[in-house]
C-alpha positions in Angstrom: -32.9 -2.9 8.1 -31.0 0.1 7.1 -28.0 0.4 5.1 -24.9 1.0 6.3 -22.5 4.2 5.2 -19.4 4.1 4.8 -17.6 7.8 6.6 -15.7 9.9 4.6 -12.8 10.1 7.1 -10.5 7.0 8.1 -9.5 6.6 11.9 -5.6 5.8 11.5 -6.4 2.4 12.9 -9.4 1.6 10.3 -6.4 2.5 7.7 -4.4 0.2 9.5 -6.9 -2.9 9.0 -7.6 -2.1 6.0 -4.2 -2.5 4.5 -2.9 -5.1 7.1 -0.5 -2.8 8.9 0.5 -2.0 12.0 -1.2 1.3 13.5 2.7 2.6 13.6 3.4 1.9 10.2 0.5 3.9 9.0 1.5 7.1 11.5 4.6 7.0 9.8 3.4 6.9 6.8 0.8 9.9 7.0 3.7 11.5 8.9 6.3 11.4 6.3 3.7 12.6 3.6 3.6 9.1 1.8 -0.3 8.8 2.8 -2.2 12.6 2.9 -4.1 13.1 6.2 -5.5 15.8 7.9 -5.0 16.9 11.8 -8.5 17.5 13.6 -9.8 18.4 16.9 -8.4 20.2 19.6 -6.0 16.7 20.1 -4.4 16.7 16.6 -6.4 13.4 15.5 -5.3 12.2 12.2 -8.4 11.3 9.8 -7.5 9.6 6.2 -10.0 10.4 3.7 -10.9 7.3 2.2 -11.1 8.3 -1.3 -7.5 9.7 -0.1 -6.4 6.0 0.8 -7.9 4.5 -2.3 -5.9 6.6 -4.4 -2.8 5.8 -2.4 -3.5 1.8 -3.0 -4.0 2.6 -6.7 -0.4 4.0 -6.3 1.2 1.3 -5.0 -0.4 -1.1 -7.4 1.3 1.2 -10.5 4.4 1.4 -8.4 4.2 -2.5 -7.8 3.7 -3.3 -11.5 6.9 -1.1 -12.3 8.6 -3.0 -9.9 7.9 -6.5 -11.3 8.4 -5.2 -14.9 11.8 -4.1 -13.9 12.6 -6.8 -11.9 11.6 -10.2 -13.8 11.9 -13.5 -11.8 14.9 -15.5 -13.4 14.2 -18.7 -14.2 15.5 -21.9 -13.1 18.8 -23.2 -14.3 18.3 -26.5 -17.0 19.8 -29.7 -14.2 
């Protein structure tokens, strides 16, 4: 059996699996600029690169570890 490869290019809704999103969510975010795309095609078909998306979940990892630094869980109160 052969091996399969991976595309270079991301189908808006193969992004949306991947990070457990709603196919919307991921259209607004490639069209407010938060996750690059490219338009294709005579019908404007967004692609994602995926080395693109990999790079945006590294993002949100550093962005996620700021977030917790900055925002420490209290602990409980002592009964």
């Amino acid at each position: 059996m052969g091996a399969s490869v991976e595309g270079r290019f991301l189908l808006l809704s193969d992004v949306a699996a991947e990070l457990n999103v709603s196919d919307s969510q991921v259209y607004h975010m490639v069209r407010s600029g938060e996750l690059p795309a490219i338009k294709i095609g005579g019908r404007g078909q967004w692609r994602v690169e995926r080395a693109k998306l990999e790079e945006y979940i590294q993002g949100k990892y550093a962005e996620t570890a700021v977030w917790v630094r900055e925002n420490p869980m209290s602990e409980r109160e002592p009964d």
